[in-house]
ZASEGU-187704 format. One record per residue (C-alpha): residue number from 1; residue in one letter; chain; x, z, y. Coordinates in steps of 0.2 Angstrom, whole numbers. Layout:
BEGIN
<NUM; "A"; "A"; <X; Z; Y>> ...
END
This chain:
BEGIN
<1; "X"; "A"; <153; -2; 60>> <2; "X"; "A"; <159; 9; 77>> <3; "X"; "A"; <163; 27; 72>> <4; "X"; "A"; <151; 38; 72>> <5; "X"; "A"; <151; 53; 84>> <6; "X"; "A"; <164; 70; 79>> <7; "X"; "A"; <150; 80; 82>> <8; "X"; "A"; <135; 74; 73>> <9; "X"; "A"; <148; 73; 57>> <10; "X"; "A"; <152; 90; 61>> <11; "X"; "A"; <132; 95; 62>> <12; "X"; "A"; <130; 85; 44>> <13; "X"; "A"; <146; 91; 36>> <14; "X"; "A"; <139; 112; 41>> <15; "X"; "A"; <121; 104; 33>> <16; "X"; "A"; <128; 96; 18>> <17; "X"; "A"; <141; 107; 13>> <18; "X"; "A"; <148; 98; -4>> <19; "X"; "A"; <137; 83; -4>> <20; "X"; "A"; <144; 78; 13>> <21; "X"; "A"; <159; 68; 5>> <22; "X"; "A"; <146; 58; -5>> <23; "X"; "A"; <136; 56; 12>> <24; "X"; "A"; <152; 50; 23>> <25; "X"; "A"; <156; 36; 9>> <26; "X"; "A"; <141; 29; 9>> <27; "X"; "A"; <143; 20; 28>> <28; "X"; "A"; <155; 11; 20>> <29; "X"; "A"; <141; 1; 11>> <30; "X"; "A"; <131; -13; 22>> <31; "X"; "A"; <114; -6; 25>> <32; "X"; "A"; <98; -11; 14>> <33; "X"; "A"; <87; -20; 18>> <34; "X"; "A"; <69; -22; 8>> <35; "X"; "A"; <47; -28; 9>> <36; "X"; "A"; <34; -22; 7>> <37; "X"; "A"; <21; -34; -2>> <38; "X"; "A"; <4; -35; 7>> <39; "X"; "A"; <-10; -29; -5>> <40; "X"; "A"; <-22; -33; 7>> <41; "X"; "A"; <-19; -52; 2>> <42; "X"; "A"; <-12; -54; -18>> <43; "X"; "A"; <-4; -43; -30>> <44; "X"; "A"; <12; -37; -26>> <45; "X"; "A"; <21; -43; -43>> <46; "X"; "A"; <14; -59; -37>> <47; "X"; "A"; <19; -60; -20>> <48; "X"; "A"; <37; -54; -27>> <49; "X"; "A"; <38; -70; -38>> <50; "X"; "A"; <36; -81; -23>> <51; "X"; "A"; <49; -74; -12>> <52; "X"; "A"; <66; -85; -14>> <53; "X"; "A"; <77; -71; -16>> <54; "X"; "A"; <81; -57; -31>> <55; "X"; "A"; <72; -41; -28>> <56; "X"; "A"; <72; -24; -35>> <57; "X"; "A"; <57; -12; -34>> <58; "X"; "A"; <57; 2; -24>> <59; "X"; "A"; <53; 19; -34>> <60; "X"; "A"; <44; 29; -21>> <61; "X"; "A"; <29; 17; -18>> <62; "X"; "A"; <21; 3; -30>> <63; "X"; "A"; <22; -11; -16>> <64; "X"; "A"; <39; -10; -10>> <65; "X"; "A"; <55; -20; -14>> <66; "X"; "A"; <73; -19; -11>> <67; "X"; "A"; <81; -36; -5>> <68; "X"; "A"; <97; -38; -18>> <69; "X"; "A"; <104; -55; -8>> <70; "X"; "A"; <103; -60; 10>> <71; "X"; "A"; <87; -69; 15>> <72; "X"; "A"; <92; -80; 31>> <73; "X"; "A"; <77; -86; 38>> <74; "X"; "A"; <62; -75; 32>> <75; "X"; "A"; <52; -75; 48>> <76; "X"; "A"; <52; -92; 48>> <77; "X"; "A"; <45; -96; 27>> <78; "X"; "A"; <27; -96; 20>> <79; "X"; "A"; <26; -81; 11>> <80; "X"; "A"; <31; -72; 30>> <81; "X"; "A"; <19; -82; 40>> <82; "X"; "A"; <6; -79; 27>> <83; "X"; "A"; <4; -63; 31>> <84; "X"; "A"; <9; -59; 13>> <85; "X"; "A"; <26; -48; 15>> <86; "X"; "A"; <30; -36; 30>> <87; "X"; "A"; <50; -30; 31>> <88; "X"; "A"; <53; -15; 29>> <89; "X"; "A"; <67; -3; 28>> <90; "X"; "A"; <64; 5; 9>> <91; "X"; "A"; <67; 25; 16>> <92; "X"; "A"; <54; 22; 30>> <93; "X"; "A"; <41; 18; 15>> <94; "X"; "A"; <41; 36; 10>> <95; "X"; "A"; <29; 41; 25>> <96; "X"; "A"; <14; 30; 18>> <97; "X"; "A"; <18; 37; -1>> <98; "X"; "A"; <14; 53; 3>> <99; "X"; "A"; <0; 51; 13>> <100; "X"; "A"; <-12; 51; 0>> <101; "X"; "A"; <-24; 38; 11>> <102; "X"; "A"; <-41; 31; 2>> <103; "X"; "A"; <-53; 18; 5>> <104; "X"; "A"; <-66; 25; 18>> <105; "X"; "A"; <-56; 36; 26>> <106; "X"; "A"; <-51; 39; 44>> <107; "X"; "A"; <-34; 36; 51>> <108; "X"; "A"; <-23; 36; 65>> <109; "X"; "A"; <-8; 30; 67>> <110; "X"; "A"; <-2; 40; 82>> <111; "X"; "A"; <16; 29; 85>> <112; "X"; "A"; <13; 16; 76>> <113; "X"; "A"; <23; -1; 82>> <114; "X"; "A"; <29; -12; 79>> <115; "X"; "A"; <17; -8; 66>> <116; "X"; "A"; <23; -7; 47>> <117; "X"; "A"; <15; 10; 44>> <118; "X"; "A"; <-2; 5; 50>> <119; "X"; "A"; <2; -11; 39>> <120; "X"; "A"; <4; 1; 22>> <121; "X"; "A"; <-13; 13; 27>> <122; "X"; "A"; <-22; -3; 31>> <123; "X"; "A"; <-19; -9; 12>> <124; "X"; "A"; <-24; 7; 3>> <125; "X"; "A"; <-41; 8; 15>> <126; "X"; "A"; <-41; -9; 7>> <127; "X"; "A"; <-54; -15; 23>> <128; "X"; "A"; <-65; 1; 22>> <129; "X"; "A"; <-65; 15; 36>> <130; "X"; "A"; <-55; 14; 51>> <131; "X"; "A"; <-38; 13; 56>> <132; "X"; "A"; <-32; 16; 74>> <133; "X"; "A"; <-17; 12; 78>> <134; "X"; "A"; <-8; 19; 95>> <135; "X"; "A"; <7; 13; 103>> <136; "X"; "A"; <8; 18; 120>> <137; "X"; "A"; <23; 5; 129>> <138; "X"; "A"; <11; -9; 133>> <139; "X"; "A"; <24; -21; 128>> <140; "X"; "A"; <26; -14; 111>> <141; "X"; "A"; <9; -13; 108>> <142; "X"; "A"; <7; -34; 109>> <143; "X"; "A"; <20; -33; 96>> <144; "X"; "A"; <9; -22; 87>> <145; "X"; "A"; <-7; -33; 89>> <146; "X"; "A"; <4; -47; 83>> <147; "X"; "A"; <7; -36; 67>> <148; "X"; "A"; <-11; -33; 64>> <149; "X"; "A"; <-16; -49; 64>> <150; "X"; "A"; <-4; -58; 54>> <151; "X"; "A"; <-7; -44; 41>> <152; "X"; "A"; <-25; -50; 42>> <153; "X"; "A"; <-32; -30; 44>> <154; "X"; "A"; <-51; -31; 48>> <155; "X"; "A"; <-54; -14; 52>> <156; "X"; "A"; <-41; -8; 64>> <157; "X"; "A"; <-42; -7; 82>> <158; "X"; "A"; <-27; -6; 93>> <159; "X"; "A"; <-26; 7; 108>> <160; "X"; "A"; <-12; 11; 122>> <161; "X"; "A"; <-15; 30; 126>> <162; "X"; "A"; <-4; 46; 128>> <163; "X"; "A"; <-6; 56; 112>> <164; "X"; "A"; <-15; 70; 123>> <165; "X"; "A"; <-28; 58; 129>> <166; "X"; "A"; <-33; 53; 112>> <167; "X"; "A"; <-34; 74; 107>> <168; "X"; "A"; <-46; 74; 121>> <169; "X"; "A"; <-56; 59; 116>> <170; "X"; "A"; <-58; 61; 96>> <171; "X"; "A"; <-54; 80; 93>> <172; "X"; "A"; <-55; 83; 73>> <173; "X"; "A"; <-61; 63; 70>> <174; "X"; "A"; <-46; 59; 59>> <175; "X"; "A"; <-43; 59; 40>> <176; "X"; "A"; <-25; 57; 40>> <177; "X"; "A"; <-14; 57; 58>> <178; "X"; "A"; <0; 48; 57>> <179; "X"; "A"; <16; 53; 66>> <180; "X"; "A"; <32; 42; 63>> <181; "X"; "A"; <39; 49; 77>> <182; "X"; "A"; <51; 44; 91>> <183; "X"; "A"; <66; 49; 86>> <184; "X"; "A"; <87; 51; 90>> <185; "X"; "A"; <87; 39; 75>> <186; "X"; "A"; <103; 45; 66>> <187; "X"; "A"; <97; 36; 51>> <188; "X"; "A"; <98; 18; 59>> <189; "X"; "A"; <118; 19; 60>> <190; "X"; "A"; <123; 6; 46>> <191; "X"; "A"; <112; -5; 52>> <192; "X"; "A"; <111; -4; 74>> <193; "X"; "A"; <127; 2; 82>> <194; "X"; "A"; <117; 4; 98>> <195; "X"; "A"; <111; 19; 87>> <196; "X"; "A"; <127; 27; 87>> <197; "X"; "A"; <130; 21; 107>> <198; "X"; "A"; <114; 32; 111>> <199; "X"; "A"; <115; 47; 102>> <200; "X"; "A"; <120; 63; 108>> <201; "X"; "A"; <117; 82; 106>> <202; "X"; "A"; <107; 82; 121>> <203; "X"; "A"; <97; 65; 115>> <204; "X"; "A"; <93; 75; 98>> <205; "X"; "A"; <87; 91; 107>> <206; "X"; "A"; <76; 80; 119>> <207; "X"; "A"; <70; 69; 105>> <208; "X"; "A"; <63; 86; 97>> <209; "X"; "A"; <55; 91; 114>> <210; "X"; "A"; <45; 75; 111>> <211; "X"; "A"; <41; 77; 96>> <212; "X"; "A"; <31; 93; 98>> <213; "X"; "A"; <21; 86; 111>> <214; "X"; "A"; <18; 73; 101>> <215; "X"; "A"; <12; 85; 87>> <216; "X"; "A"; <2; 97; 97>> <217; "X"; "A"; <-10; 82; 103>> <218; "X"; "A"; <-9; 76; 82>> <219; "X"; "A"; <-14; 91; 79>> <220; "X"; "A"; <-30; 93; 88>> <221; "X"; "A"; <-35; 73; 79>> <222; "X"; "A"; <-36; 80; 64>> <223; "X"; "A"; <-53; 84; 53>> <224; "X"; "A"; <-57; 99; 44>> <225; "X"; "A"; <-46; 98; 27>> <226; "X"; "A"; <-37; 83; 34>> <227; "X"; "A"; <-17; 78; 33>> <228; "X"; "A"; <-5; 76; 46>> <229; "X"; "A"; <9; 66; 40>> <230; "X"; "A"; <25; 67; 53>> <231; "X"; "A"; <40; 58; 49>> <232; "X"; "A"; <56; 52; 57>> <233; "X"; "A"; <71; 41; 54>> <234; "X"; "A"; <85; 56; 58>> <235; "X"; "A"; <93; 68; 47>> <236; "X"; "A"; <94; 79; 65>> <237; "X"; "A"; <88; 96; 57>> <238; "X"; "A"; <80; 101; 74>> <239; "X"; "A"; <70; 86; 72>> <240; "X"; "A"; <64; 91; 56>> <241; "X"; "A"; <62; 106; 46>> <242; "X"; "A"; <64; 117; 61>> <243; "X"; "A"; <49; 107; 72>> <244; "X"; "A"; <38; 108; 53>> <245; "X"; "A"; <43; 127; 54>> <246; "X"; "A"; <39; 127; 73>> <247; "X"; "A"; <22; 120; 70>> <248; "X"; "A"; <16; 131; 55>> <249; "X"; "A"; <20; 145; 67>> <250; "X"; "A"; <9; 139; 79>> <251; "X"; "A"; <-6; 131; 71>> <252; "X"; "A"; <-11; 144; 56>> <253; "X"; "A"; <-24; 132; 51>> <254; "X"; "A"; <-12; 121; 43>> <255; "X"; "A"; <0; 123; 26>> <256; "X"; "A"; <12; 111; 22>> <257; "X"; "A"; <9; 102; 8>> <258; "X"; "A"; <26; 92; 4>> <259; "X"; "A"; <42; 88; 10>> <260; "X"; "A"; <56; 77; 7>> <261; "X"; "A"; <70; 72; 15>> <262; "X"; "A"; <79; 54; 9>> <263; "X"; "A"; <99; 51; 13>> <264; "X"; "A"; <110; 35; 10>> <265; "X"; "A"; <119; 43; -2>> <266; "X"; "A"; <105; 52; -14>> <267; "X"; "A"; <92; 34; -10>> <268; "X"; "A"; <95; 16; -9>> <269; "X"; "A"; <89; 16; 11>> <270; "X"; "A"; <96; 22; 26>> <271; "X"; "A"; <87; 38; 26>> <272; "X"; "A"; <72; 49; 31>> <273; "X"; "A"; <61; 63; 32>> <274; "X"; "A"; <43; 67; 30>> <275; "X"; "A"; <32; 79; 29>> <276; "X"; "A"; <14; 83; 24>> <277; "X"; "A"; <4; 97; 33>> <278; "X"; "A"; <-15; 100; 27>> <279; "X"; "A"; <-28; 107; 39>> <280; "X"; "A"; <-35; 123; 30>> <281; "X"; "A"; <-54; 122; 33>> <282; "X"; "A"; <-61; 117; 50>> <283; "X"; "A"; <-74; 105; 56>> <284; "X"; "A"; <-78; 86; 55>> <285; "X"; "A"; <-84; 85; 73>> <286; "X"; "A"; <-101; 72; 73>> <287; "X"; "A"; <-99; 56; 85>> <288; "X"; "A"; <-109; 45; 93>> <289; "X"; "A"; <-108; 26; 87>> <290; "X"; "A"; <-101; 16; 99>> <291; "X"; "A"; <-113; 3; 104>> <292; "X"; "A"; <-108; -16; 107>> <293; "X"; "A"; <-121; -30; 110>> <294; "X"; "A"; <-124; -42; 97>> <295; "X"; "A"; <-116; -62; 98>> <296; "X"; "A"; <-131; -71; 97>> <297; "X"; "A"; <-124; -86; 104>> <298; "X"; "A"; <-128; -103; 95>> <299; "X"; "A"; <-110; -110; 97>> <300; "X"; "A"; <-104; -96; 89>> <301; "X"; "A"; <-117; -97; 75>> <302; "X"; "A"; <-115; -116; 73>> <303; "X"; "A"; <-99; -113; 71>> <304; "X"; "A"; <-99; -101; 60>> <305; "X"; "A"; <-112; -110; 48>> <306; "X"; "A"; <-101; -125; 49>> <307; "X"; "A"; <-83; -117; 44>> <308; "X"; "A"; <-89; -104; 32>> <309; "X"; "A"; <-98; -105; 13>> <310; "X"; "A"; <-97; -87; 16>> <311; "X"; "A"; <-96; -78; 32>> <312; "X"; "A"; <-84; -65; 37>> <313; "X"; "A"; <-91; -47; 34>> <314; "X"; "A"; <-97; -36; 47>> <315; "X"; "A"; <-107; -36; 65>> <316; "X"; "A"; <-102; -52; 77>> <317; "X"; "A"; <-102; -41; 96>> <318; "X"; "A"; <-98; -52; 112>> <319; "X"; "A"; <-84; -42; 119>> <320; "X"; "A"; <-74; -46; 134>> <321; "X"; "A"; <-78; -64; 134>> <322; "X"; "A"; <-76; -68; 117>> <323; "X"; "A"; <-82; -61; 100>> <324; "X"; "A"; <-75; -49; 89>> <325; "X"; "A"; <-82; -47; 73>> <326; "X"; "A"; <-81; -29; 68>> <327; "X"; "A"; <-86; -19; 49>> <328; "X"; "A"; <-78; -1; 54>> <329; "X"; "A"; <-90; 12; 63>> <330; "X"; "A"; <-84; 16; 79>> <331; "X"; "A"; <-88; 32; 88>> <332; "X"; "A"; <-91; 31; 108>> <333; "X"; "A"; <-77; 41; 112>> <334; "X"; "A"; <-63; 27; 109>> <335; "X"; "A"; <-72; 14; 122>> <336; "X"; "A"; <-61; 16; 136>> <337; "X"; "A"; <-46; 16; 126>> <338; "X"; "A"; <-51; -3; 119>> <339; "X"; "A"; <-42; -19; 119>> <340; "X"; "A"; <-43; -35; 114>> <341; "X"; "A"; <-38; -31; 95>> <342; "X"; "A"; <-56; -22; 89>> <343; "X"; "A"; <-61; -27; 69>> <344; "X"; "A"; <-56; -46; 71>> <345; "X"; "A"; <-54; -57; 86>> <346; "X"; "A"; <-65; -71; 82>> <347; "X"; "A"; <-63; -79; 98>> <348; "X"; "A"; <-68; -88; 113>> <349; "X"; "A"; <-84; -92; 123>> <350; "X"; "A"; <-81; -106; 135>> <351; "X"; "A"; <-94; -116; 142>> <352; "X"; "A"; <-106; -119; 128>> <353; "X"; "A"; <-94; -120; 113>> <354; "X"; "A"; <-86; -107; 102>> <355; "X"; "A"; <-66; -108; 99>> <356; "X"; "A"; <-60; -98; 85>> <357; "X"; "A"; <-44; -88; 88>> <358; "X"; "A"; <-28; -88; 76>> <359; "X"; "A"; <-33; -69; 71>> <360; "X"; "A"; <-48; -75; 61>> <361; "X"; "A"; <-41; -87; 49>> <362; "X"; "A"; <-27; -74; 46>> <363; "X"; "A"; <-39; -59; 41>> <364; "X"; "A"; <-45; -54; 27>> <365; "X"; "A"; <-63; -52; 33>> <366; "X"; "A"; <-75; -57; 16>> <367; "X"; "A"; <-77; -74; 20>> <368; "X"; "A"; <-77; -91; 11>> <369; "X"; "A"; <-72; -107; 20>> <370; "X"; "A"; <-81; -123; 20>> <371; "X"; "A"; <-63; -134; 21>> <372; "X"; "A"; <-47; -124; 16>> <373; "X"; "A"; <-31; -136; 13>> <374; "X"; "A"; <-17; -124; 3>> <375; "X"; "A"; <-1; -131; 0>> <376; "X"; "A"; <14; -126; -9>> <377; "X"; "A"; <32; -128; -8>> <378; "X"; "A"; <30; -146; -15>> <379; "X"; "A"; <21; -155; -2>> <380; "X"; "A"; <29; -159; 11>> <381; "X"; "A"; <12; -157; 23>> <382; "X"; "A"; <16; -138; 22>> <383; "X"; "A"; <34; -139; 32>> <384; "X"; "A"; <26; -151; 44>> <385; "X"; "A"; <13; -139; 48>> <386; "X"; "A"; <22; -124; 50>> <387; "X"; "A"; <31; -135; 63>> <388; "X"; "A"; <16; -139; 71>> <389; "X"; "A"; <12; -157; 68>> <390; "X"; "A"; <-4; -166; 63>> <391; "X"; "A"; <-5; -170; 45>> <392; "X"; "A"; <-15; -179; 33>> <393; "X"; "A"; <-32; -171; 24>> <394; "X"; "A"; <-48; -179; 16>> <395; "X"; "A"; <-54; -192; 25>> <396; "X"; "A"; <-72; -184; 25>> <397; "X"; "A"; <-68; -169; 34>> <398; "X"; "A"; <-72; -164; 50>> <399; "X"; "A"; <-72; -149; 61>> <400; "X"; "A"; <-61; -135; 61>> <401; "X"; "A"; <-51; -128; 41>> <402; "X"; "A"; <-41; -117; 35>> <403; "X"; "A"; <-23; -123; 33>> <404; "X"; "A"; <-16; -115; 19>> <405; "X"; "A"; <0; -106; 6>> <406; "X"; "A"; <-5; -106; -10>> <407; "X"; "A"; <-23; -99; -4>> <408; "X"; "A"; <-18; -89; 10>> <409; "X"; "A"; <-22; -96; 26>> <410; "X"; "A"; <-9; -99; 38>> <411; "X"; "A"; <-19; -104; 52>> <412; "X"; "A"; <-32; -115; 59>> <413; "X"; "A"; <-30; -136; 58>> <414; "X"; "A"; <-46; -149; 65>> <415; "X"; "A"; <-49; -162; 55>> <416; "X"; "A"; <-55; -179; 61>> <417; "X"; "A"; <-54; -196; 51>> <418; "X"; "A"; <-43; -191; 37>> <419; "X"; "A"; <-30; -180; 51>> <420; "X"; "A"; <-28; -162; 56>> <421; "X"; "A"; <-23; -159; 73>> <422; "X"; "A"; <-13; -143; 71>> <423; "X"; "A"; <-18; -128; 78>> <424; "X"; "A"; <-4; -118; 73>> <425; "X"; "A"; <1; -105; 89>> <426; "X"; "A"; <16; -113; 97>> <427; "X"; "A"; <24; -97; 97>> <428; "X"; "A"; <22; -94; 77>> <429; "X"; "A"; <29; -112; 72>> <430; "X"; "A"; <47; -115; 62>> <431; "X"; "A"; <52; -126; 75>> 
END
């Protein structure tokens, strides 16, 4: 690891005082790395056991594991393209912990890719109530979409909006506002040495700047007796306790309800800090619902009646050429802030027929399908698959299936006498 920087050592040396020896020795160690097991899909002992590596649990949060060997290759394995595990950093799991979030609530995830806190909300709302989830560099927020889906959450939609646009839009909506905010991220050292190229005294200073406009807008999303939730990955106190004791200054209506801060030397991660401030009284502002027009389109309906034993829960709404299938209420407000990723991207309308999209067979949407093929590590159908060639299924199948990892789907195959054309995203395959 490059040395780190005289003066941040001097900055946490003042801040530490006798713990700052144990702090220093810690960068000798390799940085940690850990998952978080997706509840939206299986049990999180379960999804453990599959996983071909020792793990260790994480004791801030029920779902999250420590990685105690290397893993080369994760992206690339089953239980990854399954949507079942999501990799996380086991400090950056503290944000979610405290965030006390409930099925049927509200949330907004204000800085949200490349997506793993909107992927920890969206399991505790376990597909009921809404989670937005804002991230406003274009490019990022593909990543985040992509992060969305393979998580298979039903009830999110993804926007790309300045934080003061979405004050404007949906004042005092919110149940929980998520701020995992940008930070000088003195907490990524061990483990990115671009990290330590970046930072400087002047980078933590305008990193805090930030971070209060980032707050003031958060602030103004939040309901009556809601939560904010602001965290970063820095030990930087101007970043921290001085912008919690900054914003209690300035907003009265708010109390801060919990704070911790994690270091490498005192937690098995690479650090972090969050805190919980509660909205004292206030409104829940009423919103108009957001009207969509229904698919009534008989490819989509054949299709539909054809894959599915069950359907996918919630309203089918023709939308921007295709068909997204959403559950969640949606006020008005958020319309012009939509993109493609609304509830589930079903897909397609193209000249009379209906072609369903990756994101359906990856969410967890309810429904029951008519053909599923699961595999396991045993057949050798599943490998070929995941490199995206044809492979064999019952001969009396037709139309499109579910391929499948032990009964998670993993995305879409056709079958047509006794063989399923892959249709696996090229960019998703373990070539």
């Amino acid at each position: 690891m490059k040395a780190l920087p005289g003066e941040f050592l001097s900055r946490m040396q003042a801040e530490l005082k006798g713990d700052y020896a144990a702090f220093l020795e810690s960068y000798n160690n390799e940085s940690v790395r850990g998952l978080r097991a997706n509840t939206l899909k299986g049990n999180a002992g379960e999804t453990a056991a599959l996983c071909p590596v020792k793990l260790e649990r994480v004791d801030n949060t029920a779902d999250g594991f420590r990685l105690m060997e290397a893993w080369e290759g994760v992206g690339l394995s089953p239980v990854h393209m399954a949507g079942l595990i999501y990799m996380q950093e086991p400090s950056a799991m503290l944000t979610i912990a405290i965030a006390d979030i409930h099925p049927g609530m509200k949330v907004l995830d204000m800085c949200a890719a490349p997506g793993g806190k909107t992927g920890a909300a969206a399991a505790r709302l376990n597909g009921q109530g809404l989670i937005v989830s804002n991230e406003i560099v274009p490019s990022r927020a593909k990543i985040l979409e992509s992060t969305v889906e393979r998580m298979g959450i039903a009830n999110a939609a993804v926007i790309s909006r300045r934080p003061d646009e979405i004050a404007k839009a949906m004042p005092e909506y919110f149940d929980r506002v998520i701020v995992d905010a940008p930070c000088s991220g003195e907490g990524m050292f061990r483990k990115d040495e671009r990290a330590i190229e970046e930072w400087s005294a002047e980078h933590v200073s305008s990193c805090a700047n930030r971070q209060r406009l980032i707050l003031e807008s958060s602030a103004q999303c939040v309901a009556g007796d809601g939560m904010l939730i602001y965290s970063t990955c820095t030990f930087s106190r101007e970043e921290n306790e001085d912008n919690i004791e900054w914003f209690l200054k300035t907003h009265t209506d708010f109390e801060l309800a919990e704070q911790r801060r994690l270091y490498p030397h005192t937690f098995a991660g690479e650090g972090h800090f969050a805190a919980v401030l509660r909205r004292k009284g206030g409104s829940v502002r009423p919103y108009a619902p957001l009207k969509l027009t229904p698919c009534k389109d008989k490819a989509y309906a054949d299709f539909i009646e054809d894959t599915f034993t069950v359907p996918p829960k919630g309203t089918a709404y023709e939308y921007m050429n295709g068909v997204n299938i959403i559950s969640a209420e949606l006020p008005e407000a958020i319309a012009p802030m939509l993109r493609r990723s609304v509830g589930v991207y079903a897909g397609e309308l193209q000249k009379g027929r209906f072609v369903p999209h990756h994101t359906l067979v990856m969410a967890e949407h309810g429904g029951e399908y008519a053909r599923m093929l699961s595999l396991d590590e045993s057949d050798a159908r599943l490998a070929a698959y995941m490199r995206g060639e044809e492979i064999n299924c019952p001969e009396a199948w037709r139309g499109y299936c579910a391929v499948a990892y032990r009964n998670h789907p993993i995305g879409w195959g056709k079958a047509v006498g006794g063989r399923m054309k892959n249709h696996l995203p090229k960019g998703l395959r373990a070539w």
